[in-house]
C-alpha positions as semicolon CSV with decimal commas, in nm:
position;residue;x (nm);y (nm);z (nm)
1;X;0,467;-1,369;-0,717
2;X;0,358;-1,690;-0,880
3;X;0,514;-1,796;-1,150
4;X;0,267;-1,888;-1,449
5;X;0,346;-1,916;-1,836
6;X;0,145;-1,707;-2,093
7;X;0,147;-1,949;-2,442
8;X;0,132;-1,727;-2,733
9;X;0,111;-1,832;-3,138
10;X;0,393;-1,943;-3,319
11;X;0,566;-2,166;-3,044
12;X;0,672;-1,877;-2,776
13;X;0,556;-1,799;-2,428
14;X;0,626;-1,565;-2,177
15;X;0,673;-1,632;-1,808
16;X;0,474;-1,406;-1,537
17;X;0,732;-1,409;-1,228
18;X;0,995;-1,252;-1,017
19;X;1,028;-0,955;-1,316
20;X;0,728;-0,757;-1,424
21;X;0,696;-0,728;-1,800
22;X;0,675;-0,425;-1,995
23;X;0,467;-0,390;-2,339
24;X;0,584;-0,096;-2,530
25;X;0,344;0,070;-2,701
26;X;0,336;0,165;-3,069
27;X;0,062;0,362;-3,202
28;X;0,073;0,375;-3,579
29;X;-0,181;0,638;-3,602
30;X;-0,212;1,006;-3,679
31;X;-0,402;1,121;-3,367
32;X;-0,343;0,928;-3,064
33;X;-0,385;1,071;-2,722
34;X;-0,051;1,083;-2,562
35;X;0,171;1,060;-2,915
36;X;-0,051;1,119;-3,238
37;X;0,162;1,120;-3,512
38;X;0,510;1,075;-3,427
39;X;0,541;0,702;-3,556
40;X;0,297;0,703;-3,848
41;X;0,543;0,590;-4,102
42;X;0,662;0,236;-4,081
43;X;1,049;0,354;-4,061
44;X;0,956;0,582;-3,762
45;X;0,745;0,311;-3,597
46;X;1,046;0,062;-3,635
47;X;1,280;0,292;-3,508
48;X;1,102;0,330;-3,176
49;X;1,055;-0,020;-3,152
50;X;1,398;-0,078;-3,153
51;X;1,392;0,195;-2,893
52;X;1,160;0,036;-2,654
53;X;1,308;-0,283;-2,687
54;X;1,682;-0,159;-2,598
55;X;1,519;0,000;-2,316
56;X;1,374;-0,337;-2,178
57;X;1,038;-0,371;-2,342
58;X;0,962;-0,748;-2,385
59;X;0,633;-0,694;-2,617
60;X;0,568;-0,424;-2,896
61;X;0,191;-0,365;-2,887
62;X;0,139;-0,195;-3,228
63;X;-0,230;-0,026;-3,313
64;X;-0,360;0,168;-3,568
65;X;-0,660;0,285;-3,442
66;X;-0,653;0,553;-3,173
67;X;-0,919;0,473;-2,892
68;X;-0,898;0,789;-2,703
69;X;-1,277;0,948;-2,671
70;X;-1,406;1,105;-2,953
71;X;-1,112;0,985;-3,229
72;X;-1,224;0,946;-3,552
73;X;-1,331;0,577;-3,679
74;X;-1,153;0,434;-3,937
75;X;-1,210;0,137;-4,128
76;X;-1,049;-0,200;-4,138
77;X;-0,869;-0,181;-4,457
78;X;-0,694;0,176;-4,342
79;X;-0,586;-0,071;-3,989
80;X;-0,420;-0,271;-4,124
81;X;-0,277;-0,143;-4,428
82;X;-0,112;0,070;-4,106
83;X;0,009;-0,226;-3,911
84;X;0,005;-0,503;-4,110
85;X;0,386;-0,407;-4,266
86;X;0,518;-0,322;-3,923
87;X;0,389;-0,610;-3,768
88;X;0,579;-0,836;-4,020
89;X;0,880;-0,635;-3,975
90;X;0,908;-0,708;-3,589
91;X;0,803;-1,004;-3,579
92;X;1,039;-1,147;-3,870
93;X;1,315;-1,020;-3,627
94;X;1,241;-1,211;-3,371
95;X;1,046;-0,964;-3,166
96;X;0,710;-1,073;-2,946
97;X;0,421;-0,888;-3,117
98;X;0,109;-0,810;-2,962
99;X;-0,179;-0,657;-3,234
100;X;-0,416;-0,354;-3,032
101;X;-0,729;-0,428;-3,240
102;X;-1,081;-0,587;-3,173
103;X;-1,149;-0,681;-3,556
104;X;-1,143;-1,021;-3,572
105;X;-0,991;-1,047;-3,978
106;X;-0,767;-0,755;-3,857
107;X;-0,629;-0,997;-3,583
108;X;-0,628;-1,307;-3,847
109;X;-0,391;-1,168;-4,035
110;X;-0,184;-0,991;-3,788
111;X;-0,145;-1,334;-3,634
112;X;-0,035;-1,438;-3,993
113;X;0,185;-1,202;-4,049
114;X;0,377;-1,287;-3,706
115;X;0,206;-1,142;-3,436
116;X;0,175;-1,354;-3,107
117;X;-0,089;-1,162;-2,875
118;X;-0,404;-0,991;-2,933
119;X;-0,512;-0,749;-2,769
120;X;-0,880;-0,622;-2,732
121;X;-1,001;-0,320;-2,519
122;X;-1,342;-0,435;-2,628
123;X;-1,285;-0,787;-2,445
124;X;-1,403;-0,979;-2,723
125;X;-1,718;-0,851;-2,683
126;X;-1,763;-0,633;-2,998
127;X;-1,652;-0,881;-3,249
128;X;-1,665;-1,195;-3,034
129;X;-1,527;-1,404;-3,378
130;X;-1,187;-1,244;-3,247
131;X;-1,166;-1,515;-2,953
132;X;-1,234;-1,754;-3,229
133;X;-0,906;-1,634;-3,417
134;X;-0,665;-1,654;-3,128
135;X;-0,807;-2,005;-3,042
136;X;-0,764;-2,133;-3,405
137;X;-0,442;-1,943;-3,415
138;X;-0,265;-2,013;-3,092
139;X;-0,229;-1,671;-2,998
140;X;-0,213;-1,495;-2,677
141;X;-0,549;-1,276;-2,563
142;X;-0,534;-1,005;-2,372
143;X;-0,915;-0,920;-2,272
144;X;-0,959;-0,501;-2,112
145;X;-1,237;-0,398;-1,929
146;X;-1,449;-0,070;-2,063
147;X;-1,692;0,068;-1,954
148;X;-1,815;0,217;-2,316
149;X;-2,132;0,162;-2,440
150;X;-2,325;-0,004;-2,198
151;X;-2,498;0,013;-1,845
152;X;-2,243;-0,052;-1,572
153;X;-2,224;-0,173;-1,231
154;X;-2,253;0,126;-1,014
155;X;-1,909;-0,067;-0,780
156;X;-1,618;-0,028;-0,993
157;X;-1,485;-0,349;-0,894
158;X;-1,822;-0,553;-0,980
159;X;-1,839;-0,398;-1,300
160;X;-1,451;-0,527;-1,392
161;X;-1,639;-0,868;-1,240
162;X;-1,980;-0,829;-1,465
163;X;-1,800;-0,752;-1,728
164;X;-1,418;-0,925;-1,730
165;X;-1,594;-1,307;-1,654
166;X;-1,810;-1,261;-1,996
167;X;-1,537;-1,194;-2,173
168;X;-1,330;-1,496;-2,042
169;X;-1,678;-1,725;-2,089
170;X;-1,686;-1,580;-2,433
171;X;-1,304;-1,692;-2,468
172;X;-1,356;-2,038;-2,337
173;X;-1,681;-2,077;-2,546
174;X;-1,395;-2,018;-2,875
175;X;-1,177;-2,261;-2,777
176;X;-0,928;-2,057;-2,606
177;X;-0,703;-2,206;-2,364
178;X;-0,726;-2,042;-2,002
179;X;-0,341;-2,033;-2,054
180;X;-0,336;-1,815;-2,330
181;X;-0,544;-1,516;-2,150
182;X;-0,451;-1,211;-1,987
183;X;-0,700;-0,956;-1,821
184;X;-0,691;-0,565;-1,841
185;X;-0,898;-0,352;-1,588
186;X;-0,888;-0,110;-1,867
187;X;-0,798;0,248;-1,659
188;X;-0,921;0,490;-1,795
189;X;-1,161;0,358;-2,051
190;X;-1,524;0,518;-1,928
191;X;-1,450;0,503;-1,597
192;X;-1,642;0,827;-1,553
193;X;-1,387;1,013;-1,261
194;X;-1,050;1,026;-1,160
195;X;-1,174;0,927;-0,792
196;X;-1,315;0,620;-0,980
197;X;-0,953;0,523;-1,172
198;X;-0,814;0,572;-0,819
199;X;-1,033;0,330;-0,616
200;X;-0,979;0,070;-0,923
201;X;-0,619;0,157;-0,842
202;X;-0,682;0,070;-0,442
203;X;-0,887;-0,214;-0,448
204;X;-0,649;-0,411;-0,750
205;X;-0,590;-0,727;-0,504
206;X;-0,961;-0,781;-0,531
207;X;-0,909;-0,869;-0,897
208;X;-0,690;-1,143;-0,848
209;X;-1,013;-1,318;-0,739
210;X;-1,039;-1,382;-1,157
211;X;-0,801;-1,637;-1,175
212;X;-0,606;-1,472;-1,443
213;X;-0,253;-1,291;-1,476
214;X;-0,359;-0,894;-1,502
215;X;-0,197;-0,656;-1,731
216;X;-0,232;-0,251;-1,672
217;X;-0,226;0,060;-1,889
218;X;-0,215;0,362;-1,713
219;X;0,008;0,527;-1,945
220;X;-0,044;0,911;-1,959
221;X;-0,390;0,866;-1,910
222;X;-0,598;1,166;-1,794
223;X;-0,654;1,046;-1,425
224;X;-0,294;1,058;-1,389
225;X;-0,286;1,431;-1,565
226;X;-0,538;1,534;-1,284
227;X;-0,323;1,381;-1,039
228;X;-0,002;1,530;-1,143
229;X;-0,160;1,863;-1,342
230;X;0,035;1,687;-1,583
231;X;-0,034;1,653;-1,969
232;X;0,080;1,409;-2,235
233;X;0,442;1,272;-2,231
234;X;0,481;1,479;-1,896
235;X;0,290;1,223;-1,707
236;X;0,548;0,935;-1,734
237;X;0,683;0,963;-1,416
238;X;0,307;0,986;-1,260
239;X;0,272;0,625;-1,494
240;X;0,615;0,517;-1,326
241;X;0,398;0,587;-0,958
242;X;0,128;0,407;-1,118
243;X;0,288;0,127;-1,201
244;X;0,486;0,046;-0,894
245;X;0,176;0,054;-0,708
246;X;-0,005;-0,177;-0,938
247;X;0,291;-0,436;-0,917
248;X;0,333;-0,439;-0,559
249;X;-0,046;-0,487;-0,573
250;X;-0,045;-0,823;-0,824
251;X;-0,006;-0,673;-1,162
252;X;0,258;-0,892;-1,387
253;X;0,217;-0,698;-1,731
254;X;0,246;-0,293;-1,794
255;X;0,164;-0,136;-2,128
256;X;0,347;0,212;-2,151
257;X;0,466;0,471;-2,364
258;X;0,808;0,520;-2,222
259;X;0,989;0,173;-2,132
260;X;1,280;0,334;-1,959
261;X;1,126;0,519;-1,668
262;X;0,865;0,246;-1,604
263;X;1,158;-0,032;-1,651
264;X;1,370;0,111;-1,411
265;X;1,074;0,189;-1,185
266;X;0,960;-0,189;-1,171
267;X;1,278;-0,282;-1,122
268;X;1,273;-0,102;-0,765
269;X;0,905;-0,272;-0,696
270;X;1,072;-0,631;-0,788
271;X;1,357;-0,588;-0,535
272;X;1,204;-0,472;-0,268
273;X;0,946;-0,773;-0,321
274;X;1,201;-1,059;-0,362
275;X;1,394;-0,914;-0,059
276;X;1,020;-0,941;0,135
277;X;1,048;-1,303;0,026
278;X;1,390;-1,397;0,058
279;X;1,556;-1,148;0,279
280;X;1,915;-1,046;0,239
């Protein structure tokens, strides 16, 4: 795979290569889809951060706002008071933080706090001052698809088109540097079927048309349950299927719940594909 260099804030980068990158994910939240609850305190959060990262996560993503359907909307000030400490935690230990909101001021001062990446599963298209923050602040920005709230493209792979190249031109607009931006196809988020997630799934090369590295996060979401008959932390080794597929298909970056089973997964998918390049 190409090599290409993501710059992030405070002086770091990561390289998108021979290895596929894992973001662990840490939901700071009380009612998350796959793991409500479990890290809500900052010492529990920090302990499975240190977890992920011994198991070969390069990225904590930490949120503290659940975005499954139907989850209960909180408001800025309960964010970040969840985040904001745990954030600063990680990232005074030298960890690569990525902050799951799409508040702009919520991203401000996780960036300020030590955070390197935000990430938006609105695209910057909710609060489009957030691509104005990661510009100003050097940061990372890692733009998802969704399919919430608006008319969409009937083609599941225009629609990631329609609506993935207004986010970017909303980037740009900012100031961001096309260096510092990742793209998302966003499984899972309003795209209405499982048959849907799976044709997203089988047409991924098409993507690459964008011009931009492409994270995924299929992470115990429900397509994957319908697959499997699977439910919540059950469906990691469906993710682990998931995500081979997706990297043998382009995809450098994987957000998951479990590190270990998707590490050692990817690390299958990168062998076989530097032995297709290199041979023995």
């Amino acid at each position: 795979m190409t090599n290409r260099r993501w710059q992030l804030a405070h002086g770091r980068s990561l390289e998108f290569g021979a290895e596929a990158l894992v973001m662990g994910i840490l939901n700071v939240t009380p009612d998350s889809f796959a793991d409500g609850g479990r890290y809500f305190s900052p010492e529990k959060a920090l302990a499975q951060a240190e977890r992920m990262l011994r198991e070969g996560a390069v990225i904590i993503d930490v949120g503290g706002e659940s975005t499954r359907p139907g989850a209960r909307p909180i408001t800025a000030e309960e964010e970040q008071a969840r985040i904001l400490p745990v954030i600063e935690a990680l990232a005074s230990g030298g960890t690569i933080v990525s902050v799951d909101t799409y508040r702009a001021e919520t991203a401000r001062l996780a960036v300020e706090r030590g955070a390197h990446i935000v990430n938006d599963v609105w695209g910057a298209q909710r609060e489009p001052e957030i691509a104005r923050v990661t510009a100003e602040t050097g940061a990372g920005l890692l733009l998802m698809h969704t399919g919430r709230e608006r008319q969409k493209e009937p083609d599941v792979v225009a629609d990631q088109f329609a609506f993935l190249e207004k986010s970017v031109g909303i980037a740009r607009a900012a100031g961001v540097a096309d260096e510092a931006i990742v793209l998302d196809p966003g499984f899972g988020f309003a795209k209405e079927t499982p048959a849907d997630n799976l044709e997203l799934m089988a047409r991924f090369e098409e993507l690459a048309a964008l011009g931009f590295p492409l994270a995924v996060g299929t992470s115990r979401k429900r397509f994957v349950g319908s697959v499997t008959g699977r439910e919540g932390d059950d469906r990691d080794v469906g993710t682990a299927a998931t995500s081979v597929i997706l990297r043998l298909k382009g995809a450098v970056l994987f957000r998951v719940h479990n590190v270990a089973i998707n590490v050692d997964a990817l690390k299958m998918a990168d062998a076989m594909l530097a032995h297709a390049v290199h041979g023995n």
